[in-house]
N, C-alpha and C positions, 0 to 999 in steps of 0.2 A: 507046656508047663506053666502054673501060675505061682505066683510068689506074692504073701500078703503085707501090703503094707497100708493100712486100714481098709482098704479092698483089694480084691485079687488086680495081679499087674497080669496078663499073656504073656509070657516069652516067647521070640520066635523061636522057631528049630536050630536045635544047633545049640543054642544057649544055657549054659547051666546054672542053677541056683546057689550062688556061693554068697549070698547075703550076711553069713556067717563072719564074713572078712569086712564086711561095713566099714568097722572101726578103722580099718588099717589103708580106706581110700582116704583118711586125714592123716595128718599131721601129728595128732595128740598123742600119740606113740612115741613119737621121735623126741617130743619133748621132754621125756623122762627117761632120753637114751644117752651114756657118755657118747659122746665125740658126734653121736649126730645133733645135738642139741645146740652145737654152736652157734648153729645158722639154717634153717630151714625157708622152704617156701609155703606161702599161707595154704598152696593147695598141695605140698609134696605126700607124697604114698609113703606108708611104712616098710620100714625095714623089714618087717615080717612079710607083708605081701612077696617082696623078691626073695626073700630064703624060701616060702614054700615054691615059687615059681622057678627057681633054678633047683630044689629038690626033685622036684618032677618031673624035670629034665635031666634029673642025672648028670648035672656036669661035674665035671673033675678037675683038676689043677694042668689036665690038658685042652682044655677050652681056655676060649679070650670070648669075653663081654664086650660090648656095645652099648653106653648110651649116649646117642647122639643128642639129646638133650639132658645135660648133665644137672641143670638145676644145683640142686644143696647137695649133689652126690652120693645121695642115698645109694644108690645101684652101688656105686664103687668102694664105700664102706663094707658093706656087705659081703660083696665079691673077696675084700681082703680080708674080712675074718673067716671065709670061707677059705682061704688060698686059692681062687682062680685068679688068674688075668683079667684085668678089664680096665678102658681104654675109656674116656667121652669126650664130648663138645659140647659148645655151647656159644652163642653169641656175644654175651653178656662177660664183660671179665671179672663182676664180681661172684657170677656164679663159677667160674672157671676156677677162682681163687679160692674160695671158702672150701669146694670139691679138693684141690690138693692137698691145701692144709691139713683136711682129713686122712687123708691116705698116707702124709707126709712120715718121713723119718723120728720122730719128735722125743727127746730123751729128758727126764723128768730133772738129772741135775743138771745138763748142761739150760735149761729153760729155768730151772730156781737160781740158779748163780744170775742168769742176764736178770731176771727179775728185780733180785737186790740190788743191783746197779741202776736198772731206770727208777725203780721207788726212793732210792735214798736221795735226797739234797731236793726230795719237794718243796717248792714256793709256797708259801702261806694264798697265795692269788698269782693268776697267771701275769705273762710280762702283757704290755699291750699291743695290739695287733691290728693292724686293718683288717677295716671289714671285705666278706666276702665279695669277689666279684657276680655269682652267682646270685638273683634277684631270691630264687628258692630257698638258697641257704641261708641270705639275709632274712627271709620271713620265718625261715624252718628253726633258728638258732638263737639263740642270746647272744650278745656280744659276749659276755662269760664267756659261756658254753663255748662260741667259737674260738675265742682265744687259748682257752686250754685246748680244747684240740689241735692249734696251731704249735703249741709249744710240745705237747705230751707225743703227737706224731712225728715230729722233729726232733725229738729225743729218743722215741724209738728207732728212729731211719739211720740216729748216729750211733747207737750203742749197738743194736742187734742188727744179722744181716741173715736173710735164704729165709727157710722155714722158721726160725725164732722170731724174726722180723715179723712174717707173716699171722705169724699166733698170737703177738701181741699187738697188731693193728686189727686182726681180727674183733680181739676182746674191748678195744677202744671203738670200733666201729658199735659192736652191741649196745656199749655206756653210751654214746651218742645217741643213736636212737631213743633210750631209756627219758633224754633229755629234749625230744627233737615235738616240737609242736606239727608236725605232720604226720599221721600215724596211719598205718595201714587197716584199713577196713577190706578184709576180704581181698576184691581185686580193684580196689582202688583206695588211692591217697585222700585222707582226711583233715581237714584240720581241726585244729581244738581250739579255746577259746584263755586255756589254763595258760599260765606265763610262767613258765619254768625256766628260772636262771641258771640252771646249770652248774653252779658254783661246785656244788659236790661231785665233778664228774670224777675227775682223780680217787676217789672212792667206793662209787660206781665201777669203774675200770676195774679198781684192784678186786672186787667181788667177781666181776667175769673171771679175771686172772686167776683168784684162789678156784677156782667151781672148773677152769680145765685144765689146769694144775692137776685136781686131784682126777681127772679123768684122763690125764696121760699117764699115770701114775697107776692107778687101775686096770690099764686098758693100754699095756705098749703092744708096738708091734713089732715081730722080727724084722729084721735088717731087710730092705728091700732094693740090694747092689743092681737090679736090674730094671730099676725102673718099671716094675710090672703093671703099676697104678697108678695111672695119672690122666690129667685130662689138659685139654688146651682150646684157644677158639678157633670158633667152625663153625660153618651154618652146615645143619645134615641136609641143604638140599644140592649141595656143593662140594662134595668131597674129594678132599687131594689123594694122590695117590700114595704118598707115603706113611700114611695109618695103617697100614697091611689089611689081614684078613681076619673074619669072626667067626666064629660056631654059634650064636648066641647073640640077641637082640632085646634086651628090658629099657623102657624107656616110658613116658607119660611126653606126647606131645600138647602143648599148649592148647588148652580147650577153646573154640571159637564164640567166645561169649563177653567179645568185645575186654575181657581183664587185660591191661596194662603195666606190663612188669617193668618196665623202662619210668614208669611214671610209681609205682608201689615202692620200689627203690632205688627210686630220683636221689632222695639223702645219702644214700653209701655210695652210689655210682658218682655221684659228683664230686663228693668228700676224698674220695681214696683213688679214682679210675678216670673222669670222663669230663672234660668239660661240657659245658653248654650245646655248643656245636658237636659234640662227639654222642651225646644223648641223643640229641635230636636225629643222626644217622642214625643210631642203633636202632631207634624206634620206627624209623623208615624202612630197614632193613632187617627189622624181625621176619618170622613166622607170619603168614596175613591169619591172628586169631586176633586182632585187635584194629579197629576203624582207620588207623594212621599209618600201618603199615602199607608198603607198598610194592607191587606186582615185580618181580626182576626179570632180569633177561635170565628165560629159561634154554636148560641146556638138552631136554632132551623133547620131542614133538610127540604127535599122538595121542593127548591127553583128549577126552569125551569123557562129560560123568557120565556113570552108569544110570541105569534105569531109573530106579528106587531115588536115586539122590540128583535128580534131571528133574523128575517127577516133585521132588522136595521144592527144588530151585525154584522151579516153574510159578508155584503156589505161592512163594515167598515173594515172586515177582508182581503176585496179583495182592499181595496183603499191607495192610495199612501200616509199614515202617514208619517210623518217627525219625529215624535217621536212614536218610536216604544212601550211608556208606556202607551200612549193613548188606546189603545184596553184594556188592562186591566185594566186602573181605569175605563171604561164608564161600563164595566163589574161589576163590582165590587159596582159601584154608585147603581145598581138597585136590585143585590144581598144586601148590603148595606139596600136598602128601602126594601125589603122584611123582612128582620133581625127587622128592625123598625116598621115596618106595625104589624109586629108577635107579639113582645113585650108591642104595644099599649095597640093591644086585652084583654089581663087581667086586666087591667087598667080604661074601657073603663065602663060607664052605659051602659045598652041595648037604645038603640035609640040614641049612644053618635053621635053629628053631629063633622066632621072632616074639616078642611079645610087647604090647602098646596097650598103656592105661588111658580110657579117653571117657569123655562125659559125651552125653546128647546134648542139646541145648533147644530152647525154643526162643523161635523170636516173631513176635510179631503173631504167633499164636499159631503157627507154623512148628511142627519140631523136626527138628533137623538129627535124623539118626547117625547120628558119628561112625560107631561101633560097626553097622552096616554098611555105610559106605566105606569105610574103609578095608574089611573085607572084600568088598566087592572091586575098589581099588586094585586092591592085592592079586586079586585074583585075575581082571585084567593083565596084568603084568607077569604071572605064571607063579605066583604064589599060589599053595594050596592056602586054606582057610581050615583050621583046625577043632576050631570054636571058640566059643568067648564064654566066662565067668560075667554073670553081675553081682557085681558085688556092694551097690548100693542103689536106689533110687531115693534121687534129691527131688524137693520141692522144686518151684519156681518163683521167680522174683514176685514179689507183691502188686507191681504192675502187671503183671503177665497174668496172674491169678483173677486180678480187681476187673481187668476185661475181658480173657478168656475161658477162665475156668481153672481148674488144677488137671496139669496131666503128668505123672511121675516122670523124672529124667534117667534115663539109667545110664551108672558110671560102667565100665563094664572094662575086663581084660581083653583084647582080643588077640589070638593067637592065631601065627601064622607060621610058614613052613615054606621053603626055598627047596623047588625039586619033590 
């Protein structure tokens, strides 16, 4: 099958044409959606892409969901307006965090009464505060800026507590940003040259506040006595035994193109979760789809890549990397997914259906088929392989273009099947 995107692309066999869903391998969906709009990730999938993908699987309020990388929670929004089950992880605790808050209990007056309690008896200017210990936050922040956050988070920590707590550190977390001279470019941190004092954050703040206000308000959810929905951390390559069992697998693991989410949201991990030295772990002990990451003690043996992605490896061994870390984390990504693919398994109903939103990537003028090897992964491991949706072909970086050429990337669903 060909699929035109200013010339025909080949699809291999197997592959369907679902280009139709382009839009929904971004983000820009979400941004115009209550409750997922709170907090998203620069490359999170739409909420539509998992309602058609758990429609066409038929599931029911007797399945349980999976996504072991939980990111902004989209999967488990979704799953609860749907009334399924659904469970995730994630490394990261401020992905961990923003995912419950969404799922969370949240009641529109008991959140407007705490409301008028932290806004009334605002300071004209915050009290003064030392500066950060963090070298990042001191460059990321105005002394303003950081002083209201020191007083405005401290006022929330003493007034509201559980989910209310949560929802308005959230919304403070946003205003911060809105004020933070580091700003996310894609999958990496930028900085600006702008000098924003922050003075207005208190303001800032209360606009997050009024905008999911009216989207709890909108958009409640019934009482959920049984904890159906929630998420906590975990690396999926490491799974405890007391998560139980799934029917059901939607998730986007971390594309291996070198993006650093530990480094993209350095400002809120540091601000609200992680000091210095707890970043710097996190970042060693992600997923290896990023150069710093690094190799763990694996739990289960056996791993050989396949053919197709041996054959990838091999080429990339002979190609002119500018960064000589690159071979070993693209290694390591798929070593990595086989550690995870293994761990599902016990986890997993007979006939559990799977599904993984992944990109290709090219490096070094090399492209490295994700979608394929990870099939092919899968199937090592007694996964059937069911086929894959693409549903978009991305350009390549302007380096990549300036010396190799253009060769489309394709994001693609790939779908798989346990038994």
């Amino acid at each position: 099958m060909t699929i035109g995107d200013r010339r025909q692309v080949q699809l291999p066999s197997g592959y369907a044409d679902r280009t139709d869903l382009r839009r929904h391998a971004t983000r820009t969906p979400l941004l115009a959606q209550p409750v997922h709009r709170w907090f998203t990730f620069p490359h999170s999938y739409s909420h539509q892409l998992v309602g058609g993908i758990i429609r066409q699987w038929r599931l029911s309020a007797q399945d349980r969901i999976f996504d072991p990388f939980v990111g902004a929670g989209t999967t488990l929004v979704v799953a609860r307006e749907m009334g399924i089950p659904a469970f995730g992880l994630d490394v990261s605790p401020l992905a961990v965090f923003a995912a419950n808050l969404k799922v969370s209990n949240l009641l529109v007056a008991d959140l407007q009464q705490c409301w008028e309690q932290l806004s009334s008896g605002m300071p004209q200017s915050p009290p003064p505060t030392s500066p950060p210990r963090s070298r990042l936050l001191r460059r990321a922040f105005s002394q303003t800026a950081w002083a209201w956050w020191c007083w405005l988070s401290q006022r929330v920590e003493h007034l509201a507590s559980g989910a209310k707590r949560d929802f308005f550190t959230l919304a403070l977390l946003q205003a911060m940003r809105e004020v933070c001279r580091a700003v996310s470019d894609g999958g990496w941190l930028r900085w600006t040259r702008q000098r924003i004092t922050g003075a207005d954050l208190p303001q800032r703040w209360a606009a997050h506040v009024a905008s999911m206000l009216q989207d709890v308000e909108n958009h409640p959810w019934a009482a959920d006595k049984g904890r159906h929905w929630s998420a906590r951390l975990g690396d999926a390559r490491f799974l405890e035994n007391d998560i139980g069992e799934f029917s059901a697998v939607i998730c986007s693991p971390p594309y291996p193109n070198r993006h650093d989410y530990t480094r993209v949201f350095a400002p809120e991990l540091l601000l609200g979760f992680l000091d210095s030295d707890g970043l710097r772990t996190l970042r060693y002990n992600s997923f290896q789809s990023q150069v710093e990451a690094r190799s763990p003690c694996y739990a289960h043996n056996g791993y050989q890549a396949p053919g197709r992605l041996a054959q990838a490896l091999a080429e990339l061994h002979q190609a002119p990397v500018t960064d000589r870390r690159v071979v070993p984390m693209v290694e390591g990504y798929f070593r990595d997914t086989f550690e995870m693919l293994c761990a599902l398994k016990s986890h997993l109903c007979p006939g559990a259906h799977l599904a993984f939103v992944v990109g290709n990537v090219r490096h070094a003028g090399v492209m490295i088929e994700v979608d394929q090897a990870l099939a092919d992964v899968g199937q090592m491991l007694g996964y059937s392989w069911e086929g894959s949706w693409v549903i978009r072909l991305r350009g390549n970086s302007a380096q990549q273009m300036g010396t190799f050429g253009r060769e489309p990337a394709r994001e693609s669903v790939v779908f798989l099947r346990l038994g």
